[in-house]
TIZATI-840750 format. One line per 10 residues: number of its first residue (from 0); their letters; for each residue x, y, z of C-alpha. Coordinates in steps of 0.05 Angstrom, whole numbers, plus 5000, padded with zeros to 4 digits. Each point is the difference from the previous one (the first is absolute). Example, Ala and Ser with C-alpha at 12.3 -4.5 7.8 and 13.67 -1.06 7.14 Angstrom:
0> as> 5246/4910/5156 ~ 5027/5069/4987
REM end
This chain:
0> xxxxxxxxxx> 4778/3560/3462 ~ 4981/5071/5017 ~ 5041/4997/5065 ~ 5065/4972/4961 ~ 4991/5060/4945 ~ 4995/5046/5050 ~ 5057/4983/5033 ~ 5038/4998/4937 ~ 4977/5066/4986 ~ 5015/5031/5069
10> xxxxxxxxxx> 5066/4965/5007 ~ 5026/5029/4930 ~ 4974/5067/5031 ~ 5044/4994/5054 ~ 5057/4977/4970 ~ 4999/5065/4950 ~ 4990/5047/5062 ~ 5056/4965/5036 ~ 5044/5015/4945 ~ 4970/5065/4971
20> xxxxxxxxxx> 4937/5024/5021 ~ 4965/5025/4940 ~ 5031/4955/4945 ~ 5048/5010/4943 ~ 5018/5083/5012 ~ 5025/4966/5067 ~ 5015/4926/4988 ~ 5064/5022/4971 ~ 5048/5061/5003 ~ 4998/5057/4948
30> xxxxxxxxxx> 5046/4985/4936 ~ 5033/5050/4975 ~ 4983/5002/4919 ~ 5035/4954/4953 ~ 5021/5011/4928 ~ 5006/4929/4991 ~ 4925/4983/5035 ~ 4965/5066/4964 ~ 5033/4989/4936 ~ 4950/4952/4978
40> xxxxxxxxxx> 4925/5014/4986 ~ 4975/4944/4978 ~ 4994/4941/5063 ~ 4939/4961/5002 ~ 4989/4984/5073 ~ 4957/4936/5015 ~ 4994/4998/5075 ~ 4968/5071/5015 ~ 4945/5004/5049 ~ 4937/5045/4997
50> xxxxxxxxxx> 4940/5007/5051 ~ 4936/5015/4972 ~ 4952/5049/5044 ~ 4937/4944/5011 ~ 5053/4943/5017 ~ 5031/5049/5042 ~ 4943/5023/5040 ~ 4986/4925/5017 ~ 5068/4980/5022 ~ 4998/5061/5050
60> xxxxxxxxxx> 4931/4976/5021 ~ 5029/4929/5010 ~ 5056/5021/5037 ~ 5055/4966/4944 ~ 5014/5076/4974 ~ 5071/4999/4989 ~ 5050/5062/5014 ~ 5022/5009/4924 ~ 4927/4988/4972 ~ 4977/5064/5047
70> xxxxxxxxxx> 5046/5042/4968 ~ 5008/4982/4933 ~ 4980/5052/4942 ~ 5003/4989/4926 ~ 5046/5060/4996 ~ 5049/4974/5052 ~ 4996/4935/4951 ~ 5018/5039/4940 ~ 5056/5049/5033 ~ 5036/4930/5032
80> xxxxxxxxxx> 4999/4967/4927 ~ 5024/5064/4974 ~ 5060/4996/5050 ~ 5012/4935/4980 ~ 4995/5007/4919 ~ 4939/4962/4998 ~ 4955/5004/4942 ~ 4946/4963/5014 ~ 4973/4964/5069 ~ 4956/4926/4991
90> xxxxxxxxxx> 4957/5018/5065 ~ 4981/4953/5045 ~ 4963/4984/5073 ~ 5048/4975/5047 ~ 4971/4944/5058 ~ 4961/4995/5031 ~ 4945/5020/4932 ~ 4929/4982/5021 ~ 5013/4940/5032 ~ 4978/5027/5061
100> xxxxxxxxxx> 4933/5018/4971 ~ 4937/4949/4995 ~ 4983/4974/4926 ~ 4950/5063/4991 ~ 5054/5056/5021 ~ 5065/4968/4961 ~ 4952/4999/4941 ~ 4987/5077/5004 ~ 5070/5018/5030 ~ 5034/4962/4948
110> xxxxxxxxxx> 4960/5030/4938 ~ 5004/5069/5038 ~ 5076/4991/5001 ~ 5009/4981/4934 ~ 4961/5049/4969 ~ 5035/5053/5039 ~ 5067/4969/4965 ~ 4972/5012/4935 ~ 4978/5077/5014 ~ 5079/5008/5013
120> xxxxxxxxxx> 5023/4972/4949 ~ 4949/5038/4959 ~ 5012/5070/5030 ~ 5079/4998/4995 ~ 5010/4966/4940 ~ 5065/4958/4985 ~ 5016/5002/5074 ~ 4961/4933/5036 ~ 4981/4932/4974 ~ 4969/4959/5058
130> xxxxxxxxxx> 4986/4934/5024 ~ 4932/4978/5010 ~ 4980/4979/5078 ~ 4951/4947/5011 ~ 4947/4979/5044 ~ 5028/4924/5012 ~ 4948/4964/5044 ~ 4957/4992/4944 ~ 5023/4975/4936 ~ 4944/5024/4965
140> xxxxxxxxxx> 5002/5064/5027 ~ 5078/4997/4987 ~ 4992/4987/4926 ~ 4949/5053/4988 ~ 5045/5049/5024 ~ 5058/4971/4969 ~ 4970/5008/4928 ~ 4970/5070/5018 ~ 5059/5023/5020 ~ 5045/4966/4936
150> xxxxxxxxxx> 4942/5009/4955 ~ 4973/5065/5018 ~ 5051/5040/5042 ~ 5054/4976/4961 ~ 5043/4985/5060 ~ 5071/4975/4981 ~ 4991/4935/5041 ~ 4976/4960/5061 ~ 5021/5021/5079 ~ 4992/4950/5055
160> xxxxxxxxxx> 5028/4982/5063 ~ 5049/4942/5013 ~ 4945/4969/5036 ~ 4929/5005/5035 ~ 4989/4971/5061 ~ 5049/4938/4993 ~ 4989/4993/4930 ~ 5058/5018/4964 ~ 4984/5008/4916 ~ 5007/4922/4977
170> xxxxxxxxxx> 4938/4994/5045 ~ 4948/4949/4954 ~ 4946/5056/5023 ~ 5042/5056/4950 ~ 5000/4945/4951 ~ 4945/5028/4954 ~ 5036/5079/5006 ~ 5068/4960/4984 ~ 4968/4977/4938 ~ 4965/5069/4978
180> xxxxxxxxxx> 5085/5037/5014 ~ 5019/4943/4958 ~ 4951/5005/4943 ~ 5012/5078/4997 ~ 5076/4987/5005 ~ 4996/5055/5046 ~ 5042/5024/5061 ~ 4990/4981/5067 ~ 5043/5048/5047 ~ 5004/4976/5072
190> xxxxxxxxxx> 5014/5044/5064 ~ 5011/4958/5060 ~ 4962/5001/5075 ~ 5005/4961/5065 ~ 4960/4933/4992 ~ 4951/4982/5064 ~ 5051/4952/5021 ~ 5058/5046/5006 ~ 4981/5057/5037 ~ 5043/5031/5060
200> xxxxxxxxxx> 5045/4945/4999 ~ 5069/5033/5026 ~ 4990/5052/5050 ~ 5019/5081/4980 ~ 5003/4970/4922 ~ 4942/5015/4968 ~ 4975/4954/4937 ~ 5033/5041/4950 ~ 5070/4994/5023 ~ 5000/4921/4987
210> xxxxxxxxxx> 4930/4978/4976 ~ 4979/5037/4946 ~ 5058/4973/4966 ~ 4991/4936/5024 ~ 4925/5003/4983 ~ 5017/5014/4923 ~ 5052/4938/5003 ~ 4933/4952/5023 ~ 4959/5029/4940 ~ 5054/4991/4948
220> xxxxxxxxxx> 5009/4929/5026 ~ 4928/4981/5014 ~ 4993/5030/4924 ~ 5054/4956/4975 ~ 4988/4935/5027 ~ 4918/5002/5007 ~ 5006/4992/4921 ~ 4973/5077/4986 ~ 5077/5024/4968 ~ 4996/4943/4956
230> xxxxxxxxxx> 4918/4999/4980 ~ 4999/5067/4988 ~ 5059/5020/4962 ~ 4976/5071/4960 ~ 5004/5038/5074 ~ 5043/5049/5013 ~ 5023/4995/5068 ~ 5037/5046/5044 ~ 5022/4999/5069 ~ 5018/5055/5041
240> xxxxxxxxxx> 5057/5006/5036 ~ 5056/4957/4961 ~ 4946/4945/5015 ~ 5011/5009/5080 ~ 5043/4939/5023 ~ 4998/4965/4929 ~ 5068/5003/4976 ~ 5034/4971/5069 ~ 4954/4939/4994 ~ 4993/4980/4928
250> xxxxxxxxxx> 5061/4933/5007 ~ 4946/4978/5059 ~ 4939/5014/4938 ~ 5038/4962/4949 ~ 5011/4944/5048 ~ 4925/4997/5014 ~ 4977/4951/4937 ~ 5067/4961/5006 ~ 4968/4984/5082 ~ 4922/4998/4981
260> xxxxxxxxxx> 5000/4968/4932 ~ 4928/5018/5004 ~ 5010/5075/4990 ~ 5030/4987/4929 ~ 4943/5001/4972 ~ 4987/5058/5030 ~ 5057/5035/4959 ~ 5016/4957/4940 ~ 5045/5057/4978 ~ 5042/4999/5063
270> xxxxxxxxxx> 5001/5052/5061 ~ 5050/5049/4973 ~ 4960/5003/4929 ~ 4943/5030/5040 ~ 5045/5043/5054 ~ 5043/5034/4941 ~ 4937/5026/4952 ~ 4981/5029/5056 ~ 5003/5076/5004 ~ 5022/5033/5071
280> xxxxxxxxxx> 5005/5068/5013 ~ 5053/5040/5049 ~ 4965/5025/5056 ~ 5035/5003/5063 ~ 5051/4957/4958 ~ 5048/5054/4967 ~ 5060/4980/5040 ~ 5052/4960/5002 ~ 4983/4947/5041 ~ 4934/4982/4958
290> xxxxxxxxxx> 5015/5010/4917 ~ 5054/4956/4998 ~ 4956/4947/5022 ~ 4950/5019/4955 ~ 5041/5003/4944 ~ 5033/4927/5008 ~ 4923/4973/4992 ~ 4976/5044/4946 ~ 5029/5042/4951 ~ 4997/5079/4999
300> xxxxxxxxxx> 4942/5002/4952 ~ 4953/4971/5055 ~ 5010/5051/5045 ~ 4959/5068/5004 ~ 5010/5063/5042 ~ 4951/5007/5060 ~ 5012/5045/5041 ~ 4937/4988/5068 ~ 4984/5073/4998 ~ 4986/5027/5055
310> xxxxxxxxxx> 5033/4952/5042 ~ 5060/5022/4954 ~ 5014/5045/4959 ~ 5018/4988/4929 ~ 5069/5040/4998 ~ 5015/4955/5057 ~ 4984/4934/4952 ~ 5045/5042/4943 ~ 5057/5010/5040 ~ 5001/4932/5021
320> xxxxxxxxxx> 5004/4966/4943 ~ 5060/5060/4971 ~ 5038/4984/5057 ~ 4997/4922/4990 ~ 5036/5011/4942 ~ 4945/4991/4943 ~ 5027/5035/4933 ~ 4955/5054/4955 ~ 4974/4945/4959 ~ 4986/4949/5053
330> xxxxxxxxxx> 4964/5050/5040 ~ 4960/5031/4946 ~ 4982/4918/4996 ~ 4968/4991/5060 ~ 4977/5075/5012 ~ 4963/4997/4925 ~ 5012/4953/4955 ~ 4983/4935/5041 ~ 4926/5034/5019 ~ 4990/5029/4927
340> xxxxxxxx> 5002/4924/4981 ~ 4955/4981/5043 ~ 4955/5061/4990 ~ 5016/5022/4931 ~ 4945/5046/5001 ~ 5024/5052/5039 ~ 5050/5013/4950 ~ 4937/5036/4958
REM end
């Protein structure tokens, strides 16, 4: 487990300094300011990373430090949403969490991160929501933090990876956590990672040119046809990424039950009933190749604006979507008005 995360961890690292060095102020090339991107203040933003100083310290002394996490800053957070007409950011920990931590340290490094989400959110008020991490080899210990961090903390929603190990999220062991999401009618946010199986597959490509996508395509399916889409119908899911490979393989989905008969039960309201009230946000999406996908499986109030800071920048994710061609209303849609439904208390 440990040697698959680390891997994961180092081969995103490498990837980024391939491409960049440092992260976002390099990833891309400087953009010259636009009326169109600036003249809005009021994006929500649901894919924004943030690296809290314990989990930080740990990762370096684990060797799965990544480029981006060494040099983020809150205030290089808040000038890139700024640039980008962001209002407010839902913060979350990008892979590889605390799975790389035994049951003792992902307790602590979890809580530790969550709280330090909260202390944003507290001292720049109106700017961050978040999305609570959680320590997922124990359930228990999962569902303790889960309603300290909903309960307490006040934490918009749920964070987890598209899998652990090779357990993607329909997994009977996440059953019981399922069940809690569900009863809260809460959000569950997903961020993908490289599963043990998948690791260094295709030499000079690391796992998040092909498999993180492919990685949150296996948790949306193993969520759809294990049952936990249709027994647990109150959560809020969203996948990052347009839902990584989703939309190119949903006629080979629908055609799943109509091969297995046994899997209907598993989705008595049919595969595309659970695939289209899903949400799915546009991280390393906003182009043209990906959105039109998207948008033939769900409708434009299911997507949200995310934009993977500091693997990108936000203007990047703005101008994206402008120059796909989305008009002032749609885009105030899926930049506000899609995540102000779904969180309609950062409207206060």
């Amino acid at each position: 487990m440990l040697k698959s995360l680390c891997s994961c961890g180092i081969s995103r690292r490498n990837f980024l300094g391939g491409i960049a060095g440092v992260g976002a102020s390099t990833l891309l090339p400087a953009l010259a300011a636009d009326p169109v991107i600036q003249g809005s203040k009021n994006r929500i933003d649901t894919h924004h990373h943030f690296f809290s100083p314990g989990l930080n310290a740990m990762m370096t002394e684990k060797k799965v430090i990544q480029a981006p996490a060494i040099n983020w800053s809150v205030q290089k957070t808040l000038d890139d949403m700024d640039a980008a007409g962001t209002a407010i950011s839902i913060l979350s920990a990008t892979t590889p969490q605390v799975s790389f931590l035994d049951e003792e340290l992902a307790k602590k490094y979890a809580r530790e991160n969550n709280e330090y989400a909260a202390k944003l959110r507290s001292d720049h008020k109106g700017r961050f929501g978040s999305f609570a991490m959680l320590p997922m080899k124990n359930m228990d210990d999962a569902l303790k933090e889960l309603e300290y961090a909903l309960d307490v903390l006040k934490a918009q929603g749920i964070g987890l990876l598209t899998s652990y190990g090779d357990k993607w999220l329909g997994h009977p062991m996440y059953a019981p956590l399922m069940q809690e999401i569900n009863r809260r009618g809460a959000i569950l946010y997903t961020h993908p990672t490289s599963a043990n199986c998948c690791n260094n597959l295709i030499p000079n490509t690391p796992p998040t040119v092909v498999e993180y996508g492919t990685d949150t395509t296996r948790t949306i399916v193993d969520i759809v046809f294990s049952g936990t889409a249709a027994k647990n119908p109150n959560i809020k899911f969203i996948f990052s990424h347009a839902g990584g490979t989703l939309p190119f393989l949903t006629e080979r989905l629908e055609k799943m039950p109509v091969l297995d008969p046994k899997l209907k039960e598993k989705v008595p309201n049919g595969v595309l009933y659970e695939l289209k009230r899903f949400y799915y946000d546009t991280a390393w999406a906003a182009n043209q190749y990906t959105i039109p996908s998207l948008l033939q499986l769900v409708n434009k109030d299911q997507v949200l604006f995310g934009s993977d800071y500091p693997y990108r920048t936000s203007e990047d994710n703005i101008r994206g979507l402008i120059q796909y061609g989305f008009n002032a209303t749609d885009l105030n849609q899926i930049t506000r008005g899609n995540a102000l439904k779904l969180m309609p208390s950062l409207n206060t």
